[in-house]
DRENDO-1510 file (C-alpha; in Angstrom, 1 decimal, always signed):
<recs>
REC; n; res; u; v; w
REC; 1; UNK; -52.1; +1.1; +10.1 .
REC; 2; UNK; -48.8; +1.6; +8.9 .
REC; 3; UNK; -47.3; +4.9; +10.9 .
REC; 4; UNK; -46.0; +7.5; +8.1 .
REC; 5; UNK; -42.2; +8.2; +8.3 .
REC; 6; UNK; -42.2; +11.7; +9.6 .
REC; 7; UNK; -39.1; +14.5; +8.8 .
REC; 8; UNK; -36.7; +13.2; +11.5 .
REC; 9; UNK; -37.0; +9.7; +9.7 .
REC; 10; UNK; -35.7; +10.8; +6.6 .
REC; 11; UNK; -33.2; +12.5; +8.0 .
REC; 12; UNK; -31.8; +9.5; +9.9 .
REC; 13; UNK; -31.6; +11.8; +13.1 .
REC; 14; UNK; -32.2; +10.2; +16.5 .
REC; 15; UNK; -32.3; +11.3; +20.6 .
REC; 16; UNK; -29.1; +12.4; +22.1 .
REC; 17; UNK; -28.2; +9.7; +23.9 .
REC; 18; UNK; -27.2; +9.6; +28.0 .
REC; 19; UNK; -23.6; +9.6; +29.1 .
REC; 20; UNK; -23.2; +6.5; +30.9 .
REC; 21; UNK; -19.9; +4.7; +32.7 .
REC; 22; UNK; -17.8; +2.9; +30.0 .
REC; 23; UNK; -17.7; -1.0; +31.4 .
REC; 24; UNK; -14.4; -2.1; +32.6 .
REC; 25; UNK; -12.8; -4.4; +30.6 .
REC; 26; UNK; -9.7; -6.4; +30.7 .
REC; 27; UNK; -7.9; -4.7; +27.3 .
REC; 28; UNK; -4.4; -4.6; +29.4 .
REC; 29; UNK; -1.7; -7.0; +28.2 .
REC; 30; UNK; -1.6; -10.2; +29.9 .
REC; 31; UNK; +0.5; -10.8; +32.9 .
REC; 32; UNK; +1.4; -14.6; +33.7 .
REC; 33; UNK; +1.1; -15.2; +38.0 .
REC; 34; UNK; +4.9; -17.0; +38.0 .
REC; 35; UNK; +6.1; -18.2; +35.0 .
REC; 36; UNK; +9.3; -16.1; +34.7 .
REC; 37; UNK; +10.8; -17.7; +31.4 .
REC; 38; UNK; +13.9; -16.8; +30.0 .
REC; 39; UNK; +13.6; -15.7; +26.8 .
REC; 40; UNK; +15.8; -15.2; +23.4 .
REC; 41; UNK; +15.4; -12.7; +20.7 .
REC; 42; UNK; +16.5; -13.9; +17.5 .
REC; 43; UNK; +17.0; -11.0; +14.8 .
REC; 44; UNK; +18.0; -8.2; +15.5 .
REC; 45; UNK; +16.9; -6.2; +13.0 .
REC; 46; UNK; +14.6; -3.6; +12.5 .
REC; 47; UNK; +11.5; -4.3; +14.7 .
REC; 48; UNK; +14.1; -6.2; +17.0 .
REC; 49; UNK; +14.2; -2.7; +19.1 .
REC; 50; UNK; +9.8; -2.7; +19.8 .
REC; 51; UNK; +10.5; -6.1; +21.1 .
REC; 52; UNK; +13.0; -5.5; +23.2 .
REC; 53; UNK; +12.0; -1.9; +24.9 .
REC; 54; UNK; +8.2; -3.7; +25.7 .
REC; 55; UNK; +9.9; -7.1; +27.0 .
REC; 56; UNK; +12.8; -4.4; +29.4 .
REC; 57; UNK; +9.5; -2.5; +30.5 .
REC; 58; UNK; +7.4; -5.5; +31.6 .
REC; 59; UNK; +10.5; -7.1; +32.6 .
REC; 60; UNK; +10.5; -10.4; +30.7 .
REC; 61; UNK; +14.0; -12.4; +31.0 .
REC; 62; UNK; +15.8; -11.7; +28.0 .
REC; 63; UNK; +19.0; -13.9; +28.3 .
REC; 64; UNK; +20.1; -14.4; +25.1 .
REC; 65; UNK; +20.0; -12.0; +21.9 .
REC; 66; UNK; +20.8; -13.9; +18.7 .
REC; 67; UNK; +21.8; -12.7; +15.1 .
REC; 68; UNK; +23.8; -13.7; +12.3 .
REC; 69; UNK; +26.0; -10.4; +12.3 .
REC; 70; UNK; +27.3; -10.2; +16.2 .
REC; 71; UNK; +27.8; -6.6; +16.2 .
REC; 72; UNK; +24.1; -6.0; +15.6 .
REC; 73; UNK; +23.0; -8.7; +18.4 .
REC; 74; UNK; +25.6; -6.9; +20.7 .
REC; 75; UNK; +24.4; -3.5; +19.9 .
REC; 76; UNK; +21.0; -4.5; +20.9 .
REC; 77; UNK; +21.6; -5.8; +23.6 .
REC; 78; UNK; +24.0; -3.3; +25.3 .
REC; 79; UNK; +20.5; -1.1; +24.2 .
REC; 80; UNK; +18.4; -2.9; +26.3 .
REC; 81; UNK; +19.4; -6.0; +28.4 .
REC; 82; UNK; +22.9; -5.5; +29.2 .
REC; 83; UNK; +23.2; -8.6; +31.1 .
REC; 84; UNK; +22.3; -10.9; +27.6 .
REC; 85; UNK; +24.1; -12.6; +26.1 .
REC; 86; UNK; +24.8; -12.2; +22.2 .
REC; 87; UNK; +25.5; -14.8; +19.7 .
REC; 88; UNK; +25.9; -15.8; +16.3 .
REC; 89; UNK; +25.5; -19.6; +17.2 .
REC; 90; UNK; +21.3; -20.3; +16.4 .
REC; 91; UNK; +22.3; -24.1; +16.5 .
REC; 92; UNK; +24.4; -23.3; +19.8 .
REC; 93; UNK; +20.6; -21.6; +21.5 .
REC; 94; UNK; +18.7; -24.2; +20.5 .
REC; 95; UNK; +20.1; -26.8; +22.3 .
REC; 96; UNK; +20.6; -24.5; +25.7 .
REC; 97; UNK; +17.9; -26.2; +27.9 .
REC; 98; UNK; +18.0; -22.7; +29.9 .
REC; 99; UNK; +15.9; -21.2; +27.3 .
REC; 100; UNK; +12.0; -22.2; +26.7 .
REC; 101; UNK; +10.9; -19.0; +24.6 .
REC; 102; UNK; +12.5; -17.4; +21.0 .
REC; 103; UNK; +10.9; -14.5; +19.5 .
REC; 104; UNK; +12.1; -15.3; +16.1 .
REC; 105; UNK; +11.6; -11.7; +14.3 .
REC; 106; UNK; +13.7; -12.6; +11.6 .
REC; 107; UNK; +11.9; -12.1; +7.3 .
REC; 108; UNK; +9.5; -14.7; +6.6 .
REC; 109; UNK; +11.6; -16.6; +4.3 .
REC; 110; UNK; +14.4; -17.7; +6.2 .
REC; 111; UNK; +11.8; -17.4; +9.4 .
REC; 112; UNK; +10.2; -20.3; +8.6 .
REC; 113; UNK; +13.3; -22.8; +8.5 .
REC; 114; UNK; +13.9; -21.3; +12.0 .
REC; 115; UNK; +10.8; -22.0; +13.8 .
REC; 116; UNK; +10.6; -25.4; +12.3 .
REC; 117; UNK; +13.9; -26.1; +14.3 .
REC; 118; UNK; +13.0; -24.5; +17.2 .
REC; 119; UNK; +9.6; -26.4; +17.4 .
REC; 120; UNK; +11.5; -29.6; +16.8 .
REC; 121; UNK; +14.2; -28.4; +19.8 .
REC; 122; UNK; +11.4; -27.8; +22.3 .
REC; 123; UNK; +11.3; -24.3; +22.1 .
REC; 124; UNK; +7.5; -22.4; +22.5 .
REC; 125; UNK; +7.7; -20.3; +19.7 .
REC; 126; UNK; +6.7; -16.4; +18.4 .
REC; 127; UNK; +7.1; -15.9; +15.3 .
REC; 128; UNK; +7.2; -12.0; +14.0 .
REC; 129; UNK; +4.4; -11.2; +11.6 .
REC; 130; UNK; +3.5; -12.0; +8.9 .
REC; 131; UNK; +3.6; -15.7; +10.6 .
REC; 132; UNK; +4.3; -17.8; +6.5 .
REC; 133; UNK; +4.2; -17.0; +3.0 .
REC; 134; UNK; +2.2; -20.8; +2.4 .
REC; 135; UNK; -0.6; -21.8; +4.1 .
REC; 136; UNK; +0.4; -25.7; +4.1 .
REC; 137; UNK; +4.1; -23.8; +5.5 .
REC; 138; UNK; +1.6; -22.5; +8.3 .
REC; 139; UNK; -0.8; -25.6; +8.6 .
REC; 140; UNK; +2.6; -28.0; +9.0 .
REC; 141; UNK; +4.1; -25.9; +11.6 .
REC; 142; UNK; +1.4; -25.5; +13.7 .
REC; 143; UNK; +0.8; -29.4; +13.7 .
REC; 144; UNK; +4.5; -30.1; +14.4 .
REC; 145; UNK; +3.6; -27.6; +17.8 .
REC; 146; UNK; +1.2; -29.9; +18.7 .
REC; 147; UNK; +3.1; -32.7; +18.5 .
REC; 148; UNK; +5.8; -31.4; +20.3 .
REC; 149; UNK; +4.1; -30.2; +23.1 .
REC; 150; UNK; +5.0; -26.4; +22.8 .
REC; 151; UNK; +3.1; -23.1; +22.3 .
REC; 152; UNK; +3.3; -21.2; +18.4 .
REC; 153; UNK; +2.2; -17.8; +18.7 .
REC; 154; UNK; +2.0; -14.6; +16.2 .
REC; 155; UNK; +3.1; -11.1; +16.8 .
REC; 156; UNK; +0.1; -9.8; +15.8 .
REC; 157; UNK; +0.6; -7.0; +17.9 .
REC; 158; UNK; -1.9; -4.6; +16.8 .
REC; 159; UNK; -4.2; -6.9; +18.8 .
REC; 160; UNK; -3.4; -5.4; +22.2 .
REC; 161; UNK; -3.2; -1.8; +21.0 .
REC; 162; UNK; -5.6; +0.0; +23.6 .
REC; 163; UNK; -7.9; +0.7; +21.5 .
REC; 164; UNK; -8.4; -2.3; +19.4 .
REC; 165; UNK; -8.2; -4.2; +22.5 .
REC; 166; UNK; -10.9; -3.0; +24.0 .
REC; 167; UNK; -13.4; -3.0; +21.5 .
REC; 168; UNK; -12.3; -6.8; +20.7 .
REC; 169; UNK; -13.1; -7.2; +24.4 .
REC; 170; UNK; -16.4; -5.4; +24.0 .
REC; 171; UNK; -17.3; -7.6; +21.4 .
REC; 172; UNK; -16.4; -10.8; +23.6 .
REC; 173; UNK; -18.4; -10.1; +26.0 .
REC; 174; UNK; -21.5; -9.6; +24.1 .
REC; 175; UNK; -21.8; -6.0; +25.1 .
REC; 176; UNK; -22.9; -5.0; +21.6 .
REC; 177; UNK; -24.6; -8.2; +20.1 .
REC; 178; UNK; -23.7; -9.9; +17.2 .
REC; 179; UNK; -21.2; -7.9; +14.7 .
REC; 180; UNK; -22.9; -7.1; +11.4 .
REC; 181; UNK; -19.9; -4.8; +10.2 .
REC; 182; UNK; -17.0; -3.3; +10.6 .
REC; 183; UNK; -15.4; -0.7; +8.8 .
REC; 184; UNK; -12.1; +0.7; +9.0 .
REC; 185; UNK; -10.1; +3.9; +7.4 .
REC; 186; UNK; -6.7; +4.4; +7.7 .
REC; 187; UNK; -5.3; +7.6; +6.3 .
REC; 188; UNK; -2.1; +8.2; +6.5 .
REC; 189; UNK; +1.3; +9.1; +4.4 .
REC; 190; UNK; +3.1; +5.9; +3.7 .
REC; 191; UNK; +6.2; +7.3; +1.6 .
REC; 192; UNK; +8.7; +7.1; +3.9 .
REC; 193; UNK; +9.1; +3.9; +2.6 .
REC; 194; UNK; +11.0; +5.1; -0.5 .
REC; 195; UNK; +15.1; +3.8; -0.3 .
REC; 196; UNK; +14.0; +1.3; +1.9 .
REC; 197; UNK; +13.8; -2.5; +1.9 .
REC; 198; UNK; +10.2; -2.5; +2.1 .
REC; 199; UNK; +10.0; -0.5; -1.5 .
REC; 200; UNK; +10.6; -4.0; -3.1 .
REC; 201; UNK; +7.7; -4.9; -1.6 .
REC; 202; UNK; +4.8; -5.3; -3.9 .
REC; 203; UNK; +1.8; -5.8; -2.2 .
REC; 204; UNK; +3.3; -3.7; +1.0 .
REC; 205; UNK; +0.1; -2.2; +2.0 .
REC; 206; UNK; -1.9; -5.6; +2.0 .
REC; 207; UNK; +0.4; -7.9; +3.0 .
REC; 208; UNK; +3.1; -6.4; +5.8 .
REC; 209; UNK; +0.7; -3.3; +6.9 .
REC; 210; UNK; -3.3; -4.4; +6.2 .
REC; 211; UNK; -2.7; -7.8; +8.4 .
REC; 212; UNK; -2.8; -6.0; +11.4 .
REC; 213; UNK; -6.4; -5.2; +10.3 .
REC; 214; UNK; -7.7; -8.6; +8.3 .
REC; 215; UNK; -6.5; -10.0; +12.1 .
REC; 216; UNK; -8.4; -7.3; +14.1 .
REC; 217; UNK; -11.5; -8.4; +11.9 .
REC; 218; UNK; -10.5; -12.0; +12.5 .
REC; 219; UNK; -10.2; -11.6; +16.0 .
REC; 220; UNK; -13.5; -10.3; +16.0 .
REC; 221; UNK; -15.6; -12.4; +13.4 .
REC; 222; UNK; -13.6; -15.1; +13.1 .
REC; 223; UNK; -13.7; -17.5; +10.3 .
REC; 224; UNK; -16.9; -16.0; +9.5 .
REC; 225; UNK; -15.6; -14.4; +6.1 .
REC; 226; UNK; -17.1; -16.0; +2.7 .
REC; 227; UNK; -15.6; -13.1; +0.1 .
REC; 228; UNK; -12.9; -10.3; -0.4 .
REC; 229; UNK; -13.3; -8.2; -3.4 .
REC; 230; UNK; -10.3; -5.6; -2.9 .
REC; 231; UNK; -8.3; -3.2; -5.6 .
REC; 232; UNK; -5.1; -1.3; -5.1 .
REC; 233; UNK; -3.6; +1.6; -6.8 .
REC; 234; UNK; -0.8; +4.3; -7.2 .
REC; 235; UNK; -2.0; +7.8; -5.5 .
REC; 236; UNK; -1.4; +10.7; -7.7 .
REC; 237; UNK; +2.2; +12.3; -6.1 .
REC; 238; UNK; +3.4; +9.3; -4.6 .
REC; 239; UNK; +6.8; +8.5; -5.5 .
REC; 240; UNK; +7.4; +5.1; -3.5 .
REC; 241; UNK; +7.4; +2.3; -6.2 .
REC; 242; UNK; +4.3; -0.2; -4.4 .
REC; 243; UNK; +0.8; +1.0; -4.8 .
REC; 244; UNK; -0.3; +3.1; -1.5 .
REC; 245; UNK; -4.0; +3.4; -2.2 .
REC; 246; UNK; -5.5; -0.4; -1.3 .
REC; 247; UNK; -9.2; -1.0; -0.4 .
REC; 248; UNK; -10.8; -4.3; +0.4 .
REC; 249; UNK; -14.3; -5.6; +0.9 .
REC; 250; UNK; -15.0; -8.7; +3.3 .
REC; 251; UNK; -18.7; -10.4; +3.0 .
REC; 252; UNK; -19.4; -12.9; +5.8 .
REC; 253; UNK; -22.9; -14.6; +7.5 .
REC; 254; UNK; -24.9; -11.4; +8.2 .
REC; 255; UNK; -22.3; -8.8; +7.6 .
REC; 256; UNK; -19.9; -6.9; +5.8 .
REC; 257; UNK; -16.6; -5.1; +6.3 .
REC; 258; UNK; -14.8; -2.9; +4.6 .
REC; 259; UNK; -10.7; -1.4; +4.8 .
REC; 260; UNK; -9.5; +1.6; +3.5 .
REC; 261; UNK; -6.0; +2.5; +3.4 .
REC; 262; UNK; -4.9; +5.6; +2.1 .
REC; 263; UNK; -1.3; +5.4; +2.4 .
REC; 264; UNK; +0.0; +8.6; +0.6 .
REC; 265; UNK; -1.9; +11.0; +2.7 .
REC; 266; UNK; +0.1; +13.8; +3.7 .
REC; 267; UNK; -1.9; +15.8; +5.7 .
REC; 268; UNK; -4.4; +15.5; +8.5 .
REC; 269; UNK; -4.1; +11.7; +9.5 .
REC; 270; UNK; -6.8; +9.8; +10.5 .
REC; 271; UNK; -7.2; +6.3; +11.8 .
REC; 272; UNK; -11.1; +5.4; +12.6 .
REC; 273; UNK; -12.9; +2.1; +13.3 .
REC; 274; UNK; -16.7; +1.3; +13.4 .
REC; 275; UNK; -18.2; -1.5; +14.5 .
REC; 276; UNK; -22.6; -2.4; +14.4 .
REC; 277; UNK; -23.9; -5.1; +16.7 .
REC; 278; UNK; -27.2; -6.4; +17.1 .
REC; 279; UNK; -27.1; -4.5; +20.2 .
REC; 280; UNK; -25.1; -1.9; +20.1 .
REC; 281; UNK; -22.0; +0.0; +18.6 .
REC; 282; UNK; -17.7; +0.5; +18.8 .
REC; 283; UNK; -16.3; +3.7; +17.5 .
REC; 284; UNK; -12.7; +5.0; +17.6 .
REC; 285; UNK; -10.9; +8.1; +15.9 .
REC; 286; UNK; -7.7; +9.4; +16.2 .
REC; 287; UNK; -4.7; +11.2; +14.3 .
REC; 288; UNK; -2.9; +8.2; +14.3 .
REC; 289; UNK; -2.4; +4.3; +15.6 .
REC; 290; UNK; -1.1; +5.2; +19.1 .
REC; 291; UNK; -3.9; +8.1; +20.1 .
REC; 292; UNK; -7.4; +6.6; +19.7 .
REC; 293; UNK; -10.3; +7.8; +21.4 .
REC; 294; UNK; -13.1; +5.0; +21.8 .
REC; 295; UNK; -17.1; +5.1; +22.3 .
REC; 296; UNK; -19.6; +2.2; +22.8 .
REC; 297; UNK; -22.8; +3.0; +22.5 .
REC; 298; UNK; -25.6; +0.7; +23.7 .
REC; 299; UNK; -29.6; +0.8; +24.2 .
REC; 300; UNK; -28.3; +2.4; +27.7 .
REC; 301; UNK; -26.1; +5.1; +26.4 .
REC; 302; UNK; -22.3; +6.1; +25.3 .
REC; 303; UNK; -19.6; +5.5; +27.3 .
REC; 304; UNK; -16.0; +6.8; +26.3 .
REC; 305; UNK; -13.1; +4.4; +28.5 .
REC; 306; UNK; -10.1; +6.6; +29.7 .
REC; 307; UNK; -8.2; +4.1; +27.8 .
REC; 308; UNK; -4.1; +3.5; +29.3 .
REC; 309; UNK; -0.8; +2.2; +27.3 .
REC; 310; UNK; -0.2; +2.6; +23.6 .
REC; 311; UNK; +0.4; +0.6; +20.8 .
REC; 312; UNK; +4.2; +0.5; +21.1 .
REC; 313; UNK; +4.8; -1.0; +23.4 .
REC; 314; UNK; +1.7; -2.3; +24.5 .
REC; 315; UNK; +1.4; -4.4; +21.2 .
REC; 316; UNK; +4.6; -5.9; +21.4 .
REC; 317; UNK; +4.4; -6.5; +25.5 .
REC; 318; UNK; +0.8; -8.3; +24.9 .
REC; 319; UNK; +1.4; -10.8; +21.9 .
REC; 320; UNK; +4.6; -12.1; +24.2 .
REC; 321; UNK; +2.6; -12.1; +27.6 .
REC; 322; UNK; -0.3; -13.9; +25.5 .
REC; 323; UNK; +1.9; -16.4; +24.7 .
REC; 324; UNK; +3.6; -16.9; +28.4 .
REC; 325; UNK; +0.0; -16.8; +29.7 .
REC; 326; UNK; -1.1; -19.7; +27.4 .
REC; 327; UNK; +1.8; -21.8; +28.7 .
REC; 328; UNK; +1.4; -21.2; +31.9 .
REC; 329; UNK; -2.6; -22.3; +31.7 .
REC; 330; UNK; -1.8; -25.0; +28.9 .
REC; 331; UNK; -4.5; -23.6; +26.8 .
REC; 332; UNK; -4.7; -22.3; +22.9 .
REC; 333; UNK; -2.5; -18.4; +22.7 .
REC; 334; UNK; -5.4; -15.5; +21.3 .
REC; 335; UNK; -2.8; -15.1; +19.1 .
REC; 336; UNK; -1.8; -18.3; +18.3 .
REC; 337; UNK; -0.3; -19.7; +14.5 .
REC; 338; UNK; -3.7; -21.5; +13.5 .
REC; 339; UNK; -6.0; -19.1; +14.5 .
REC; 340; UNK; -3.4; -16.7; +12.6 .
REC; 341; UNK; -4.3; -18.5; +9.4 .
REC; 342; UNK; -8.0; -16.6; +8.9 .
REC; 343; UNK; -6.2; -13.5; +9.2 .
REC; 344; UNK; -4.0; -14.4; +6.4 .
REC; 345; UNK; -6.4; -15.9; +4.3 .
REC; 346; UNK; -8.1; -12.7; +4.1 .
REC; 347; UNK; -5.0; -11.2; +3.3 .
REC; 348; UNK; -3.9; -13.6; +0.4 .
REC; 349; UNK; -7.7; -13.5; -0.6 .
REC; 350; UNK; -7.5; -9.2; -1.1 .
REC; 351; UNK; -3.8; -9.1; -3.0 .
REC; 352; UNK; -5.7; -12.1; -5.1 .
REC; 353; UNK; -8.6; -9.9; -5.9 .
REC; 354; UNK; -6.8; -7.0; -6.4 .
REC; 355; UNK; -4.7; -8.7; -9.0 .
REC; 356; UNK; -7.2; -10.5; -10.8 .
REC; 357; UNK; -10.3; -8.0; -10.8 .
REC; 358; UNK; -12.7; -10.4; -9.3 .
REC; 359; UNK; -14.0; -11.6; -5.7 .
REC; 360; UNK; -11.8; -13.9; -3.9 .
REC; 361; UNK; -13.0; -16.6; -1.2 .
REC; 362; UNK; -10.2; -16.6; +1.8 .
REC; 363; UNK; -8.6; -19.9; +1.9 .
REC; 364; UNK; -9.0; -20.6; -1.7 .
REC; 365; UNK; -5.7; -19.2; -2.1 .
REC; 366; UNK; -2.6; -21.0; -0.4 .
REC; 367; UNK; +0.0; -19.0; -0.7 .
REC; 368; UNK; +1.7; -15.4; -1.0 .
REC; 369; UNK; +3.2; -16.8; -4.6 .
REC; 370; UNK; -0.4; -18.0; -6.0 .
REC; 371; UNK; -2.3; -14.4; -5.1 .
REC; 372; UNK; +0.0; -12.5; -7.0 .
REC; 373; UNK; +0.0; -14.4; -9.6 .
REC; 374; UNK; -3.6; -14.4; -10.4 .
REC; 375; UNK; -4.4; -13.0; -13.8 .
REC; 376; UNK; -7.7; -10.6; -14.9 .
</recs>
């Protein structure tokens, strides 16, 4: 006989569950054993300066930093690696046998031209995110890798932020089953983008700020994703021309995700992730991206991990020693450029729905160009 849901049922409440030790998991940024490269930083622009104070704290070679404009690749590196060299010469680098590894941080547009040459010199490759604005761009250049015999990797560096790290290594290692969903909600006040460069950005929330989460998913269901169905909006008060408000749904086999970004908040923000497993659970909160308190919960218990390090400059300092680790073992970087391509195909697939009203499957859309450009 069928037993008859009683009060505590309805109310979805359940036994407070025993405090248990969080398992130890290897969430740190990767470390090679004795490859020592020396390495060149090739833009320095903006982000140049999260690349360089990670690489100066982990102590990474940085011989050579590169930019068109010489008094901004001399400023950097009187900054941060006073013994580098600075150059205007990109042709000049590339054919310095010296140097194995650029971190080419440059826009994506005249990024892509550059990593195509460096591939083609020899070089093992990272290329600041987002890695292409065309899929075939991103397809072709991680072939050419290949057949050169050299590593292509993605600074997708939100993927050695503590917290994200860890429950990525959680799911790994099976501690919490199969993932049936994630959902994540970033609020957060966005505006400061107003006068800058990044104002001209359309689709700024989905495409330069969302791919650090369409890759978190994709590092932790990968290719798994069938459908996006997203929207976007302007938030009442905003005064940043792009749309701040940008939500996207993700269907894949036995699951569903969903991303919220609220990017005109401007008070009280929050950054939280949830994960459900067939066997167990991932849950992180925190006022922002670089103070995240985690919890996995399991048939056993909840554990909360003293987590160390912070997204900058752990971020940065992991997708580099990723790449030097993958090298060194002459196996496929986490981060590599293919593997890269789910991530943007859910992000091509969301600014396509958003624009057009209607579900999207990822890697029906090949470019940056073609998603915008969909109609209602």
């Amino acid at each position: 006989m069928t037993e008859t849901p009683s009060e505590d049922s309805y109310a979805l409440t359940v036994k407070a569950a025993e405090w248990i030790a969080a398992p130890d998991l290897d969430y740190r940024p990767p470390r090679t054993r004795n490859y020592r490269p020396k390495i060149a930083l090739v833009g320095a622009g903006g982000i140049s300066f999260a690349h360089l104070d990670a690489y100066r704290k982990a102590g990474y070679d940085v011989a050579v930093i590169c930019n068109r404009t010489l008094s901004k690749a001399m400023a950097r590196r009187d900054e941060f690696f006073p013994q580098a060299e600075a150059t205007d010469d990109f042709p000049a680098l590339l054919k310095r046998d010296d140097i194995e590894i650029l971190d080419i941080t440059t826009h994506p547009k005249e990024r892509e031209a550059m990593v195509e040459q460096a591939l083609n010199a020899g070089k093992h490759v990272l290329s600041q995110k987002p890695f292409v604005l065309d899929f075939d761009i991103g397809h072709r250049l991680a072939d050419l890798a290949d057949a050169k015999g050299v590593k292509l990797a993605v600074n997708q560096n939100g993927r050695w932020a503590p917290h994200f790290a860890y429950m990525r290594e959680a799911v790994r290692a099976g501690l919490v089953g199969e993932v049936m969903s994630c959902h994540v909600g970033v609020h957060w006040n966005h505006g400061w983008i107003k006068g800058t460069p990044f104002e001209e950005i359309d689709d700024l929330v989905f495409y330069d700020f969302a791919i650090h989460w369409f890759d978190f998913l994709a590092s932790i269901i990968g290719d798994r994703a069938t459908s996006v169905f997203a929207t976007r909006a302007r938030a009442a008060g905003q005064e940043a021309r792009p749309p701040l408000l940008a939500q996207s749904l993700v269907a894949f086999g036995g699951g569903q995700a969903s991303l919220v970004f609220d990017g005109a908040a401007p008070f009280g923000p929050q950054d939280r992730t949830y994960i459900a497993g067939t066997k167990g659970s991932l849950f992180s909160i925190g006022p922002n991206l670089g103070q995240q308190t985690v919890e996995i919960t399991s048939e056993a218990g909840v554990a909360t991990p003293v987590l160390e390090g912070t997204w900058f400059n752990d971020g940065f300092h992991g997708a580099m020693g990723e790449l030097l680790c993958a090298i060194e073992d002459d196996r496929e970087p986490l981060n590599g450029a293919r593997g890269n391509l789910v991530s943007l195909a859910m992000a091509f697939a969301a600014i396509a729905s958003a624009h057009s009203g209607v579900a999207v499957a990822p890697g029906s859309v090949r470019s940056l160009a073609a998603a915008q450009t969909r109609s209602r």
